[in-house]
C-alpha positions in Angstrom: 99.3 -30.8 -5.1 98.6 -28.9 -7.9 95.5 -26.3 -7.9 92.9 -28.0 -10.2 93.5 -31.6 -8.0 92.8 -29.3 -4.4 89.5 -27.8 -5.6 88.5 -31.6 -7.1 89.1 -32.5 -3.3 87.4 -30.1 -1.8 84.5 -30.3 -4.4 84.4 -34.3 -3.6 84.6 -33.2 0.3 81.6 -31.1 -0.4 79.4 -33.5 -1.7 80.5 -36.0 1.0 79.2 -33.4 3.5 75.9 -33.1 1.3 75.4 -36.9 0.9 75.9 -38.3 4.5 73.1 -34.9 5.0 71.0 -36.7 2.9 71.4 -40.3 4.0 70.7 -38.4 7.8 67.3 -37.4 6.4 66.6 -40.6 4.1 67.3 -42.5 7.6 64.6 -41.1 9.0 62.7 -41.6 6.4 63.4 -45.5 6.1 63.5 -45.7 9.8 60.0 -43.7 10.4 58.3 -46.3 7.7 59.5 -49.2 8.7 58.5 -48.8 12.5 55.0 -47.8 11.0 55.2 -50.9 9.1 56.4 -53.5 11.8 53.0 -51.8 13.9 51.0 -52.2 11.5 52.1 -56.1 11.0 54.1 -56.1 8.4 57.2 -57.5 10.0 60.7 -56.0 10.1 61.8 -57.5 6.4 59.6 -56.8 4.7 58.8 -53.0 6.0 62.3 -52.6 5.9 62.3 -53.5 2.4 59.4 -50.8 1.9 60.8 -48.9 4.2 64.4 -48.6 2.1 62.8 -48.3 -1.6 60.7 -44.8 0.2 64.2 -43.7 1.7 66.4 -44.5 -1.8 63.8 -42.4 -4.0 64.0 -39.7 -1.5 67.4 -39.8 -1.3 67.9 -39.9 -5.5 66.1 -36.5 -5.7 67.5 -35.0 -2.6 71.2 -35.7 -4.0 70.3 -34.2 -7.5 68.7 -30.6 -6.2 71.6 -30.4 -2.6 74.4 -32.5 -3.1 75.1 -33.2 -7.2 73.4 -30.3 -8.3 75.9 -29.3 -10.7 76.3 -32.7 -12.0 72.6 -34.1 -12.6 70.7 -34.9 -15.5 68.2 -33.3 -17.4 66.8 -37.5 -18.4 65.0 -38.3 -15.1 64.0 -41.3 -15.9 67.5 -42.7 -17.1 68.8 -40.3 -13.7 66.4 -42.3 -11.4 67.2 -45.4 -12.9 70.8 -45.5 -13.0 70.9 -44.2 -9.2 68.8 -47.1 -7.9 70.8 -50.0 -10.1 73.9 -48.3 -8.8 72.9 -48.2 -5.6 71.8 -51.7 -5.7 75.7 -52.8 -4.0 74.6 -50.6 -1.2 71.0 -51.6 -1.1 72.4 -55.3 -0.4 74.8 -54.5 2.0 72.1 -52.4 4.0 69.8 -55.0 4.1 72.3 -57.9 4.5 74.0 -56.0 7.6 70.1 -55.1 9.1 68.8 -58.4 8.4 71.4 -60.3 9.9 71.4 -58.2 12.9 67.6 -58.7 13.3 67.8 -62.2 13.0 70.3 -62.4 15.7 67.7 -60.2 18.0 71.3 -58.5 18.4 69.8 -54.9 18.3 66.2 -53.2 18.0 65.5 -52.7 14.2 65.9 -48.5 14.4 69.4 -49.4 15.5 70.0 -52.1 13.4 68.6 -49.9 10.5 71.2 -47.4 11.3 74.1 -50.2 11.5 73.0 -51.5 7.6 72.8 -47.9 6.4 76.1 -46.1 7.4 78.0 -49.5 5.5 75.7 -48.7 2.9 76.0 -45.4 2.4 80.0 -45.2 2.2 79.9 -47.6 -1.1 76.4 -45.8 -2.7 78.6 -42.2 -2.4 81.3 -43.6 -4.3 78.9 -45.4 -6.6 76.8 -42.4 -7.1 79.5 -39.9 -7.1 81.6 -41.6 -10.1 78.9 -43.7 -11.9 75.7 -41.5 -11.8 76.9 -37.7 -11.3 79.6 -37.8 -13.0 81.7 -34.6 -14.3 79.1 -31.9 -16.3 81.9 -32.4 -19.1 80.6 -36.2 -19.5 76.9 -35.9 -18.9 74.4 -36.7 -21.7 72.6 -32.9 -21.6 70.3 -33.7 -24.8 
C-alpha cells in the first residue's frame, strides 16, 4: 500500500469514528423527541417522523463543523440540501426497519429506534462521505 492510499484510509477511518459520534448524539436527539411525541399523543409514526427530520438537521451541521470539516461547503443551502436528499436511502431504511418493528410490537420504540438507525447510518456515511463531502479538490468553493 502505497503512502497517499494509507493516510486516505486512515482519513476515511477518522471520519467513520466522527460520524457514528454524531449519529450517537442525533440518536438521542431523535429518540428524546419522539418519546416526547408518543406522550404527548402523537403516536410512534408520526413522532418518529418528527422525531428523525430534528435528528437529520442536527446531524447535517454536526458532520460539517466535527466530522467533514475539511470537506464542507461554504453554500449552505445547497450543503443542507444535498445531505438530506442523500440521506433520503438511509432515511427509508430507518424508518422502514423502526416501523416494521413497531408494528410487530417486537420491541419498545427507543429500541426499535436504535435497530432503524444503526442500518441507516452505515449507508448515509457512505452516501454522505462520497456524494456530499467530497474531496476539498472537487468542492464548488465560490
Amino acid at each position: 500500500m502505497n503512502d497517499g492510499k494509507f493516510w486516505q484510509l486512515r482519513a476515511m477511518g477518522a471520519q467513520g469514528v466522527g460520524f457514528a459520534f454524531v449519529g450517537m448524539l442525533c440518536f438521542v436527539i431523535d429518540a428524546r423527541v419522539t418519546v416526547e411525541l408518543i406522550k404527548l399523543g402523537a403516536g410512534p409514526y408520526l413522532g418518529r417522523a418528527i422525531g428523525f427530520c430534528c435528528a437529520n438537521a442536527a446531524s447535517w451541521y454536526l458532520n460539517r463543523t466535527i466530522t467533514f470539516r475539511k470537506r464542507r461547503s461554504r453554500r449552505l443551502i445547497r450543503e443542507f440540501c444535498g445531505f438530506f436528499v442523500a440521506n433520503l436511502p438511509g432515511a427509508w431504511l430507518n424508518y422502514g426497519i423502526f416501523a416494521g418493528i413497531v408494528a410487530f410490537r417486537a420491541l419498545e420504540p427507543v429500541a426499535a429506534i436504535a435497530v432503524g438507525a444503526v442500518a441507516g447510518m452505515i449507508c448515509n456515511f457512505t452516501l454522505s462521505r462520497w456524494l456530499i463531502f467530497r474531496s476539498p479538490f472537487l468542492l464548488d468553493r465560490s
